[in-house]
C-alpha positions as CSV (number, residue, x, y, z in Angstrom):
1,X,-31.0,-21.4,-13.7
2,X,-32.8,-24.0,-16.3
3,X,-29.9,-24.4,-17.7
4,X,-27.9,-25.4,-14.6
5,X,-30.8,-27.8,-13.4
6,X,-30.8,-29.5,-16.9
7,X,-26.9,-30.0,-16.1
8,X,-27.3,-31.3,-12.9
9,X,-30.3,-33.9,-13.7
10,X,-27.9,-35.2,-16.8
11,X,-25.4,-36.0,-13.9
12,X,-27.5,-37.1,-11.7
13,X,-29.3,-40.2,-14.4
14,X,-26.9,-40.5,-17.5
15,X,-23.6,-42.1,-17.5
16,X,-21.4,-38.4,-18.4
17,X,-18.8,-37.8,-16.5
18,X,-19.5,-34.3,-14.5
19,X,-17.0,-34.1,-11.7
20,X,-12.8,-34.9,-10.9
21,X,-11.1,-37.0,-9.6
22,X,-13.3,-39.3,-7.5
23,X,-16.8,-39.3,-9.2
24,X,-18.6,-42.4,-9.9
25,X,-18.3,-42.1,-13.7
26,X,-14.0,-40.8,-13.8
27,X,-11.1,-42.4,-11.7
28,X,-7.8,-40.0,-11.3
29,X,-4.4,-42.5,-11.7
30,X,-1.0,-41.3,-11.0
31,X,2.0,-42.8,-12.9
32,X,6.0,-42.5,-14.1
33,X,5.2,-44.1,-17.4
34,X,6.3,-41.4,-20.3
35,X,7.0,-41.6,-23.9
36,X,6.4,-45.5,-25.3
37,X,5.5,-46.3,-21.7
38,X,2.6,-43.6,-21.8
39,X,1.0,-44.0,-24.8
40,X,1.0,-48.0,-24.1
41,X,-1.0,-47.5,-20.9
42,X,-2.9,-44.9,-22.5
43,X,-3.7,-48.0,-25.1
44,X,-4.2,-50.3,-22.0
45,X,-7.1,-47.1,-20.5
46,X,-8.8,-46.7,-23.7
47,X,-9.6,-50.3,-23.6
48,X,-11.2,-49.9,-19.8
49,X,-13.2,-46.5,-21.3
50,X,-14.6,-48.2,-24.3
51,X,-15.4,-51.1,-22.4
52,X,-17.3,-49.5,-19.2
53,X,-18.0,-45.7,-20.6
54,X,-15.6,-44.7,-17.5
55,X,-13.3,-42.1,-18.1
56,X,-9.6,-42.3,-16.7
57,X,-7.9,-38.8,-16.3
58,X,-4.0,-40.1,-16.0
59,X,-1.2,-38.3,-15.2
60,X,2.4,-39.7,-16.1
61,X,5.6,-38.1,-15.1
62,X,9.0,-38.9,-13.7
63,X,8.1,-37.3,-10.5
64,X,5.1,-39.3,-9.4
65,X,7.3,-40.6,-6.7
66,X,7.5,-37.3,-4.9
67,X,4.2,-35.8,-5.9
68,X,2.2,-39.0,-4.9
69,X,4.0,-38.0,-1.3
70,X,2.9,-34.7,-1.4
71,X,-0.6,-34.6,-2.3
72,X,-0.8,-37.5,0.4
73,X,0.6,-34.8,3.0
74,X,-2.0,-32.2,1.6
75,X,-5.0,-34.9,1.8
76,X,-5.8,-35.2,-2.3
77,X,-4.7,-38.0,-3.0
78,X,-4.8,-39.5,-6.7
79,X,-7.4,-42.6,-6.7
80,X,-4.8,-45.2,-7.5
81,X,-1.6,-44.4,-8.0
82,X,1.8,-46.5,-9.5
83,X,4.2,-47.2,-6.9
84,X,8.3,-47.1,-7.2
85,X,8.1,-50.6,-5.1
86,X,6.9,-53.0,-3.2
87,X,8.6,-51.6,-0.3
88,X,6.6,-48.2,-1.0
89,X,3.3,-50.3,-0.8
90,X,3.7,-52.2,2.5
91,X,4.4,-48.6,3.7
92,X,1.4,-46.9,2.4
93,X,-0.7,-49.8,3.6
94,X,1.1,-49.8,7.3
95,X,-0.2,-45.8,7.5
96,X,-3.7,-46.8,6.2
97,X,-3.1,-44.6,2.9
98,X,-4.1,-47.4,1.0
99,X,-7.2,-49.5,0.4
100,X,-6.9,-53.4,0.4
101,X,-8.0,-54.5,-3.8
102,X,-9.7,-57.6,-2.3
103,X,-8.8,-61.0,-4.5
104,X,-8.4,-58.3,-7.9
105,X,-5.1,-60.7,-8.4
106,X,-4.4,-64.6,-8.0
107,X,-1.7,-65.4,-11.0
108,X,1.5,-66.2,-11.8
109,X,3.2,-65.8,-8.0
110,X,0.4,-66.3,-5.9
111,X,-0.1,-63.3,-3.4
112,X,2.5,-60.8,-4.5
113,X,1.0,-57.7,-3.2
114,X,0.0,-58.6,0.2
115,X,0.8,-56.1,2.8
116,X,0.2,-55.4,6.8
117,X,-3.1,-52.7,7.2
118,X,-3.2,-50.9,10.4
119,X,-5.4,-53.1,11.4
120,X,-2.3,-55.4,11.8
121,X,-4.2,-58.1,9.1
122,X,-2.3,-58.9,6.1
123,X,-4.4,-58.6,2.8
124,X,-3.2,-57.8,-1.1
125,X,-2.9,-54.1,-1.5
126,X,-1.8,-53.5,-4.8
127,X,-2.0,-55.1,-8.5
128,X,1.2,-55.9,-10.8
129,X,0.7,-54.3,-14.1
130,X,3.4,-55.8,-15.7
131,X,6.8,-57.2,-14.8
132,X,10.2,-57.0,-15.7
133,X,12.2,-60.7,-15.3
134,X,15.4,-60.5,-13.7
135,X,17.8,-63.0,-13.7
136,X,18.6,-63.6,-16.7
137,X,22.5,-64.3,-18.1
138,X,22.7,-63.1,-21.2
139,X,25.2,-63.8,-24.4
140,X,26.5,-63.3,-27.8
141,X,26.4,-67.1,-29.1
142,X,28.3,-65.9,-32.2
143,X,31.4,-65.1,-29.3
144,X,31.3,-68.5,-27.8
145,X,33.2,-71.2,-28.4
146,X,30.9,-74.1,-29.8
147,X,31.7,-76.3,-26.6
148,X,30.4,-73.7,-24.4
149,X,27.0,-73.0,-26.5
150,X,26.3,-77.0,-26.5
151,X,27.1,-76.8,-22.5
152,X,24.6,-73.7,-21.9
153,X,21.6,-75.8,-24.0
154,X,21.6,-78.3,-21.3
155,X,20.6,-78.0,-17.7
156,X,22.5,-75.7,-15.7
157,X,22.7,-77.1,-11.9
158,X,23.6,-74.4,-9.6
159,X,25.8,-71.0,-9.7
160,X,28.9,-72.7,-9.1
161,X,28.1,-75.0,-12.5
162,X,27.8,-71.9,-15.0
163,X,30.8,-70.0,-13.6
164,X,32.8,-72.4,-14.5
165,X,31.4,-73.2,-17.7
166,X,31.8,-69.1,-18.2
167,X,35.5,-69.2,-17.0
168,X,36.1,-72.4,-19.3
169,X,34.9,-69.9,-22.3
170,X,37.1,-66.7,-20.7
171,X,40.0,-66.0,-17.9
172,X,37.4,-63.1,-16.8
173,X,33.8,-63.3,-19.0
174,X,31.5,-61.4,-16.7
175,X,30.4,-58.3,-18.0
176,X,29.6,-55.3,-15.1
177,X,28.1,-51.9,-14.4
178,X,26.9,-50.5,-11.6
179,X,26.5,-46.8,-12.8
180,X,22.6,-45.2,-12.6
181,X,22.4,-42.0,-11.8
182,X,20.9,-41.3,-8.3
183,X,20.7,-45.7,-7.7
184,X,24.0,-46.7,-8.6
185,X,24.8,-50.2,-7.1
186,X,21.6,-52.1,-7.9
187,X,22.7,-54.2,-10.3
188,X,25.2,-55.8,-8.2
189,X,22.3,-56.2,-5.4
190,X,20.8,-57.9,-8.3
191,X,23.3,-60.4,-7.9
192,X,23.4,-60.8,-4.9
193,X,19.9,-61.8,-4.4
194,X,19.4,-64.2,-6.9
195,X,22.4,-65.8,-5.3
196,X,20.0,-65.9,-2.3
197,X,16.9,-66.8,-3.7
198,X,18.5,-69.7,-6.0
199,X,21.4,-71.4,-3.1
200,X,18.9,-70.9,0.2
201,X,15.7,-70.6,-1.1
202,X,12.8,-68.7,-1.0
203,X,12.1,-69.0,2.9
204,X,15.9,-67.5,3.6
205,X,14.7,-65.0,1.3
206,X,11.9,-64.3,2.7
207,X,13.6,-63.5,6.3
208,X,16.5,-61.4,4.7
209,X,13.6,-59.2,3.1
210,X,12.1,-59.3,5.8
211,X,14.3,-57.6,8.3
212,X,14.2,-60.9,10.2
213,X,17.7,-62.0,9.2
214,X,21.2,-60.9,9.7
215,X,23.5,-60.1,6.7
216,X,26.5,-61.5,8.7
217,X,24.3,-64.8,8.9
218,X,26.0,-67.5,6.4
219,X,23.4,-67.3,3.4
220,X,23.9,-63.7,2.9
221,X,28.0,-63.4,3.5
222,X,28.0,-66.8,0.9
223,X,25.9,-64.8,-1.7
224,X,28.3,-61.2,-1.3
225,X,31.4,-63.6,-1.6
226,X,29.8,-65.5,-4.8
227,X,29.2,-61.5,-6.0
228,X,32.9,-60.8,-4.8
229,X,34.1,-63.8,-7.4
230,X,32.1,-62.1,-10.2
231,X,33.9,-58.6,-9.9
232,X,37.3,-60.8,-9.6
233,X,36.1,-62.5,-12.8
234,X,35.5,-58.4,-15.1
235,X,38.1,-58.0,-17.2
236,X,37.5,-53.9,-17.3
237,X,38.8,-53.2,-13.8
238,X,37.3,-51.8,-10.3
239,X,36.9,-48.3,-11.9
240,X,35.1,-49.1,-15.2
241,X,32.4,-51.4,-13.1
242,X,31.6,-48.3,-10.9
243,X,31.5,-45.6,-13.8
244,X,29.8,-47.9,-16.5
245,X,25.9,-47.7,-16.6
246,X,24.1,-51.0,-16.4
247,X,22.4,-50.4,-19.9
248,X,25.9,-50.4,-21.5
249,X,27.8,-53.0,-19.5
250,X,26.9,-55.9,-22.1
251,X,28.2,-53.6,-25.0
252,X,31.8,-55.7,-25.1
253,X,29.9,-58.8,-25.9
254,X,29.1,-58.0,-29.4
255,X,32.8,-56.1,-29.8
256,X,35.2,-58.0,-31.7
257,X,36.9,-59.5,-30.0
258,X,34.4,-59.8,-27.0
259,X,35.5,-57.4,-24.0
260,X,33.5,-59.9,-21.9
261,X,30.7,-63.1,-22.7
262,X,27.7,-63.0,-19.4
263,X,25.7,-60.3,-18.7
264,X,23.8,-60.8,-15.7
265,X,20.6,-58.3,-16.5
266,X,16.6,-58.1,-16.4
267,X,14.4,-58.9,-19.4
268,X,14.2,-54.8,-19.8
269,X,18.1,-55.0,-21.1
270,X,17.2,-55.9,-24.8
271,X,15.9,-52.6,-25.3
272,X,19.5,-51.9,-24.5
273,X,21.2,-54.3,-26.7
274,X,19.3,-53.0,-29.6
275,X,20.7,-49.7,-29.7
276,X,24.4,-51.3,-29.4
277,X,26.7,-50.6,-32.9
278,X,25.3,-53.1,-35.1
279,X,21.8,-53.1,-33.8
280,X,21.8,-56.7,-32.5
281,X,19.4,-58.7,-33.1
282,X,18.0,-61.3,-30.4
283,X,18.3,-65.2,-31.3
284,X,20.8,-64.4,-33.6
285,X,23.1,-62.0,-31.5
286,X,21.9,-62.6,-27.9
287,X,20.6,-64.9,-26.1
288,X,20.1,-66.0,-22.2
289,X,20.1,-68.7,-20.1
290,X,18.0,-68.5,-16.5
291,X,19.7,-68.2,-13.3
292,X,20.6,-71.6,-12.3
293,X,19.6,-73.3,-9.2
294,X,15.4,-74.5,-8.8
295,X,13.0,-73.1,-10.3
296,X,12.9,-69.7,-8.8
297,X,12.4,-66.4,-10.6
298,X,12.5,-63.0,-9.3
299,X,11.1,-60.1,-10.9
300,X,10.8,-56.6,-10.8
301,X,6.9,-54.9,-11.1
302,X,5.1,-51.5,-11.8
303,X,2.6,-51.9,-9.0
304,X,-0.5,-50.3,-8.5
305,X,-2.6,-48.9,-5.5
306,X,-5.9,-47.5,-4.6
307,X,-6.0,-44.6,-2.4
308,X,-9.7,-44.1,-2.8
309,X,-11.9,-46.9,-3.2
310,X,-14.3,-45.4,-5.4
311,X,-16.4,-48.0,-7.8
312,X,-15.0,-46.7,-10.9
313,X,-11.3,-47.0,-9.2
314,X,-12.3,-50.5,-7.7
315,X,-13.5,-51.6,-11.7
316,X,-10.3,-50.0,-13.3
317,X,-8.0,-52.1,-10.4
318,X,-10.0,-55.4,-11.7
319,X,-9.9,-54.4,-15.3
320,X,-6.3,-53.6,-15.4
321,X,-5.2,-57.4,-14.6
322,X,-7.6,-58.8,-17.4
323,X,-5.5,-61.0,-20.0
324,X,-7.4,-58.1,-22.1
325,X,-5.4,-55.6,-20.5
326,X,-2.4,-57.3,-20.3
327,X,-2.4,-58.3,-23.6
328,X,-2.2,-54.6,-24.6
329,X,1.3,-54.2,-23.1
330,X,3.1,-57.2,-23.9
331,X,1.8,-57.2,-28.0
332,X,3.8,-54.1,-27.8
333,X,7.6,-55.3,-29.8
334,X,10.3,-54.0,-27.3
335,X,7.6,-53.2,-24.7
336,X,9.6,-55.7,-22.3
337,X,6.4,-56.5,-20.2
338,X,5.9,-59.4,-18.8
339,X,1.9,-61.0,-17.3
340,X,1.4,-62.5,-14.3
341,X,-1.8,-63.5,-15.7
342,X,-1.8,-67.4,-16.3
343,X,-4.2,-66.6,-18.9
344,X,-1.9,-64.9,-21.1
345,X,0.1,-67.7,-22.4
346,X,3.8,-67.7,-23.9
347,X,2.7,-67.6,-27.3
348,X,0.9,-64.4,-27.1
349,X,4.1,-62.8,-26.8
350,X,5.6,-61.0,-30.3
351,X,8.8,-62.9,-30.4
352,X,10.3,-66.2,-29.7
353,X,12.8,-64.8,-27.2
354,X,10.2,-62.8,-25.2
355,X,8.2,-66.4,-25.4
356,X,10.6,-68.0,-24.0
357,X,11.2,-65.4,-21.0
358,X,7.9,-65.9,-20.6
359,X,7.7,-69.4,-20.4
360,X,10.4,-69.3,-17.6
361,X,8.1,-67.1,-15.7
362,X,5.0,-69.2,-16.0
363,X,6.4,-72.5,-14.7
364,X,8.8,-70.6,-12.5
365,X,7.9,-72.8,-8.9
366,X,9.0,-69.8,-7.2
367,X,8.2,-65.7,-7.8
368,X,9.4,-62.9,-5.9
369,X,10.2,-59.4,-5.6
370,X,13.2,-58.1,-6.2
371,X,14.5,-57.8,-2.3
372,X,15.9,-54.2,-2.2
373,X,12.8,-52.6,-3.9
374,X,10.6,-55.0,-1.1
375,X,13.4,-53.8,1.8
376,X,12.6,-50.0,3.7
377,X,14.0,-47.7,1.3
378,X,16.6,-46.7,3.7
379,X,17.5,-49.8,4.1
380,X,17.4,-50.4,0.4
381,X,20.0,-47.6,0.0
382,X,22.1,-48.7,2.1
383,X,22.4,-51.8,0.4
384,X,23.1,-50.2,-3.4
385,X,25.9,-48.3,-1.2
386,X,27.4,-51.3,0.4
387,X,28.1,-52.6,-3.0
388,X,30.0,-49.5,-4.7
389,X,31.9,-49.9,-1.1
390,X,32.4,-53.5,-1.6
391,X,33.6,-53.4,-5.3
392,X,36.5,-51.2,-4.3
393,X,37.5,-53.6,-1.9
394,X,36.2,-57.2,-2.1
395,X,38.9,-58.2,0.9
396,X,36.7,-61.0,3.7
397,X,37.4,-58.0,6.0
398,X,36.3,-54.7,4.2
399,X,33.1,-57.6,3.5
400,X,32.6,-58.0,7.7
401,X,32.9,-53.7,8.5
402,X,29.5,-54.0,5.7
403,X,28.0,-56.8,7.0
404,X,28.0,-55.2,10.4
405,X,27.2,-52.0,9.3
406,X,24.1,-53.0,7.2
407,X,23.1,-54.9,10.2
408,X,22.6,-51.9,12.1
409,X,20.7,-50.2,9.9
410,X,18.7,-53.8,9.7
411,X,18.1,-52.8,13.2
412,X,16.8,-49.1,12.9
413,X,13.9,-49.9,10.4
414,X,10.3,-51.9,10.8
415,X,8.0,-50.5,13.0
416,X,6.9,-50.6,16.8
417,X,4.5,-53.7,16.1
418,X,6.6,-55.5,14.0
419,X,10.7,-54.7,15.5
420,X,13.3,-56.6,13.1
421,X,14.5,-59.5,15.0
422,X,18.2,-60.8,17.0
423,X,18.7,-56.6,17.3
């Protein structure tokens, strides 16, 4: 019995940690990060416990999709969790699952968590922890001609400008592969909505995400066709795009001869590239030129929430978007984060092509989620589908039956307070 009461009055006025998930001095956080992911964030949590003598109990597998959803249904929910997307996030907070994070991020892209409580108020819900950037058209300079390497170190106007500076270097350049195991097809919505984003601009964008749009309206059917143009323009055929995972599609550019010159991909792809025969090296082997068209950048982002606002959950939230913290993932080589943190400049970054991504990103006008990940996830599925359909068929009137048929499903999500519109 002494012994128990000497336990309990060391929990009740010293700093130990003597409970779970929860208790003032330990915060529970729920994660997919494994391998060279893990043990980063581990690096990034050791900082926070060093710093504030809280302890972090984290827990990273591939599942935490589908066991974040189950210990929700059972009522034990992690204190912050990662979440697959933005789209997961606006429908945690809808449901009241999660708490609002209050002002814990104002960087690069302004208010990129904000979500829609119950309450029907919008207020952030979620952090970015790092971020991929997508967009980017890659190449093997050492494949070019030298007329088309001088073209792509000037300004680049719009879409229409680098295809045919691409077709001037190659009957068909554009490398392609839509193969991903369960999520086949993203990379070509990839396309398609930096085709949105950078021809209509962010307030189009915004709608189509939204719900509030109609992909038979003109932006979206202009930004499938301008997708249809770049599977006319693969040299490897309707079957290799499908079958070919997007990690391997730029492989032909550093063949010889070139099986293809562009790869359309995220900043995450040089991991890729490295492993290629050869082990390429980037500056000297590949290199990228933004998407063309304003200043607008779209990203993808490991987000976090906070299911129980606890004060040691609420401090790791605030800590975790620290140029401190942040720092600790991108100083990683090959790590392939990216800050949001305008305090973290370019030249923190370990190399002078992951400067120059980052540079892009910083004086980006424009930042947003990538649209499927911010879309319902059924309707988000529907889209990857849509383009393995449209890839087999790129015809104007297989493109109407999908138009039409994602519209539908357009018209099935959102909620009772919120209906999509012109259903």
């Amino acid at each position: 019995m002494r012994l128990l009461a000497a336990l309990l009055l060391l929990c009740a006025f010293t700093t130990v940690s003597c409970g779970g998930a929860g208790s003032a001095q330990s915060v529970t956080v729920l994660g997919s990060w494994t391998g060279a992911e893990g043990d980063a964030f581990r690096e990034v949590l050791a900082g926070f416990e060093k710093s504030t003598g809280i302890h972090v109990d984290y827990t990273g597998t591939r599942d935490a999709r589908a066991i974040l959803a189950s210990e929700l249904h059972d009522g034990t929910p992690p204190d912050t969790a990662v979440l697959a997307t933005p789209g997961d996030l606006r429908t945690y907070a809808a449901a009241g699952e999660l708490a609002p994070v209050g002002g814990a991020q104002q960087g690069i892209g302004g208010d990129l968590t904000g979500a829609t409580g119950p309450d029907g108020v919008r207020r952030p819900y979620g952090i970015v922890v790092k971020a991929a950037v997508k967009g980017l058209i890659w190449y093997a300079p050492r494949t070019l001609p030298a007329a088309t390497r001088a073209r792509l170190a000037q300004p680049i106007g719009s879409f229409a400008d680098l295809a045919r500076i691409a077709s001037g270097a190659a009957a068909k350049p554009w490398c392609l592969g839509l193969e991903d195991t369960s999520n086949s097809g993203w990379p070509g919505t990839d396309w398609i909505e930096d085709v949105v984003l950078h021809e209509s601009g962010a307030a189009v964008y915004d709608q189509w995400v939204s719900g509030d749009l109609e992909w038979t309206s003109d932006p979206i059917r202009k930004a499938w066709r301008t997708f249809g143009s770049v599977v006319a323009g693969t040299r490897s055929g309707t079957d290799a795009i499908l079958l070919t995972g997007y990690g391997k599609a730029g492989a032909p550019m550093f063949a010889n001869p070139p099986g293809c010159l562009f790869d359309h991909e995220a900043s995450f792809i040089t991991a890729f590239y490295g492993q290629t025969s050869g082990r390429p090296q980037a500056g000297r082997d590949y290199d990228f030129v933004p998407f063309p068209g304003g200043r607008a950048v779209e990203i993808g982002g490991d987000l976090l929430g906070m299911f129980r606002a606890t004060p040691a959950a609420r401090r790791l939230v605030a800590y975790l978007t620290t140029a401190k913290a942040q720092e600790a993932w991108i100083k990683r080589p090959g790590s392939g984060a990216f800050s949001l943190n305008r305090s973290v400049p370019p030249g923190d970054y370990p190399d002078p092509l992951s400067r120059r991504i980052a540079q892009t990103l910083a004086s980006a006008g424009t930042v947003r989620f990538d649209a499927s990940d911010s879309m319902p996830t059924v309707m988000a599925a529907a889209f990857d589908h849509a383009v393995l359909e449209y890839v087999t068929d790129p015809t104007a009137q297989r493109l109407d039956r999908i138009l039409r048929s994602l519209d539908q499903v357009r018209c099935t999500t959102g909620s009772a307070s919120a209906p999509p519109r012109n259903c």
